[in-house]
C-alpha positions in Angstrom: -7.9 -10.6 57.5 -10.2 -13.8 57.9 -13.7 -14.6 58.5 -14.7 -18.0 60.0 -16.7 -19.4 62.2 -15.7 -20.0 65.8 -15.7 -23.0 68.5 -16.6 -22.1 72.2 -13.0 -22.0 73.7 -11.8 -19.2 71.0 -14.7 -17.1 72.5 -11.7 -16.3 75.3 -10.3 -14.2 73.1 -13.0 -11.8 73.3 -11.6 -10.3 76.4 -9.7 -8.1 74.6 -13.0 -5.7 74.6 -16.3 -7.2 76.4 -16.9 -7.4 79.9 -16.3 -11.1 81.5 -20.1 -11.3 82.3 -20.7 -10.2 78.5 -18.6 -13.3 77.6 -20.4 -16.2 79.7 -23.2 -14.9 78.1 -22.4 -14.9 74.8 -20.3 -18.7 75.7 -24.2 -20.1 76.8 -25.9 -18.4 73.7 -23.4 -19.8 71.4 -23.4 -22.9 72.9 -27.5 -23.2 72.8 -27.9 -22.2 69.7 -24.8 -24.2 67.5 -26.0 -27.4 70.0 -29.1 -27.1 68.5 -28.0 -26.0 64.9 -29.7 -22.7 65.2 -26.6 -20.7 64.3 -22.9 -19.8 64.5 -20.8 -17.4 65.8 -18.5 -15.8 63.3 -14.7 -13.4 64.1 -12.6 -11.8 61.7 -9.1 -12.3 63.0 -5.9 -9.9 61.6 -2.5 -11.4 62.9 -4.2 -14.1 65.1 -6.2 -12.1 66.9 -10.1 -11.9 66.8 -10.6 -8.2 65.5 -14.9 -8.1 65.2 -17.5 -10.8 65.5 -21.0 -11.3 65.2 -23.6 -13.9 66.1 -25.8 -14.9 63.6 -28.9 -17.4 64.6 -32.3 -18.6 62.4 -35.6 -20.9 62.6 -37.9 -21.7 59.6 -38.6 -17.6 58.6 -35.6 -15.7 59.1 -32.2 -15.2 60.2 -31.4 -12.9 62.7 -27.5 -10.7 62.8 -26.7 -10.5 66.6 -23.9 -8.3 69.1 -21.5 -6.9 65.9 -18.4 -6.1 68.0 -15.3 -4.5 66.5 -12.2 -3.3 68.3 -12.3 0.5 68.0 -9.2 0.9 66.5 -10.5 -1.4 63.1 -13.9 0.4 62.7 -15.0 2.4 59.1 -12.1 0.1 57.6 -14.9 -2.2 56.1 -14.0 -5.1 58.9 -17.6 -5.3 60.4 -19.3 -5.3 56.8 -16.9 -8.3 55.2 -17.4 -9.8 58.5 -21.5 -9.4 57.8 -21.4 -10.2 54.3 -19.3 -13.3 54.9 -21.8 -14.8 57.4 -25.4 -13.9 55.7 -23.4 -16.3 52.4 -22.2 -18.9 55.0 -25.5 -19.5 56.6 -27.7 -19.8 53.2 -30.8 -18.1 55.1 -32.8 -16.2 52.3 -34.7 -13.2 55.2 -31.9 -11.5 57.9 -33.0 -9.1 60.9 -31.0 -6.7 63.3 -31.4 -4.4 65.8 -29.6 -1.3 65.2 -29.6 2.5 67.2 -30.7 4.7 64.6 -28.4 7.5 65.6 -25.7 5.2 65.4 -22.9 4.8 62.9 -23.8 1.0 62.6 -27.2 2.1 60.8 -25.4 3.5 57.6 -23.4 0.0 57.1 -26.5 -1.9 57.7 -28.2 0.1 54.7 -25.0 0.1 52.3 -25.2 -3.9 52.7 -29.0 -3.7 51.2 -30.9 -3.8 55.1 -33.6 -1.6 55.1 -35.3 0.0 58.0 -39.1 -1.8 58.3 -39.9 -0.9 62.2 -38.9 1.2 64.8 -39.0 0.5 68.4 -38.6 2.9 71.2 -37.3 2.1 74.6 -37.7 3.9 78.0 -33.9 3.4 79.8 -33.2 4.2 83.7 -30.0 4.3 85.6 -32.1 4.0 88.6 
């Protein structure tokens, strides 16, 4: 496996397991935010083939993790945490913040990295 940073025509690749909407939108965040040197997009690839990536984006404070995405069939094999790890040393930010589900598995990797929990938000959801 290996980590680096990606341009906007690899974000394709991300078919294999987000929605095409999901994409464009993640194509015009990337592109905002590298155009204005605000952050980067990172993958892990195995055999050519984008496995997990995250966004990862900052201003003068803090540097903010964003949309972790790993194909199921890689997950608890440590892909997600190298692939975390490997961006908060690439960006040289000293203060990172996520958003993570509490009753999700995510929340235990976040906190065996060093995150710790400092607010909780709760959310009202309809299928209306």
């Amino acid at each position: 496996m290996r980590a680096r940073a990606f341009a906007v025509a690899e974000i394709g690749f991300l078919s294999a397991y987000s929605s095409k909407s999901s994409i464009e939108k993640r194509v015009r965040e990337f592109k905002s935010y590298t155009e204005n040197n605000y952050g980067f997009w990172y993958a892990a690839y195995l055999n050519g083939e984008i496995i997990s990536d995250i966004g990862l984006y900052w201003n003068e404070e803090f540097a903010r993790l964003h949309n972790l995405k790993t194909l199921k069939e890689y997950r608890k094999m440590g892909v997600a945490q190298t692939l975390i790890k490997f961006a908060i040393d690439d960006s040289n930010q000293e203060f990172f913040t996520l958003d993570a589900d509490e009753n999700g598995l995510a929340i235990n990797m976040y906190k065996s990295i060093g995150f710790i929990v400092k607010e909780k938000k709760y959310g009202l959801f309809s299928s209306l």
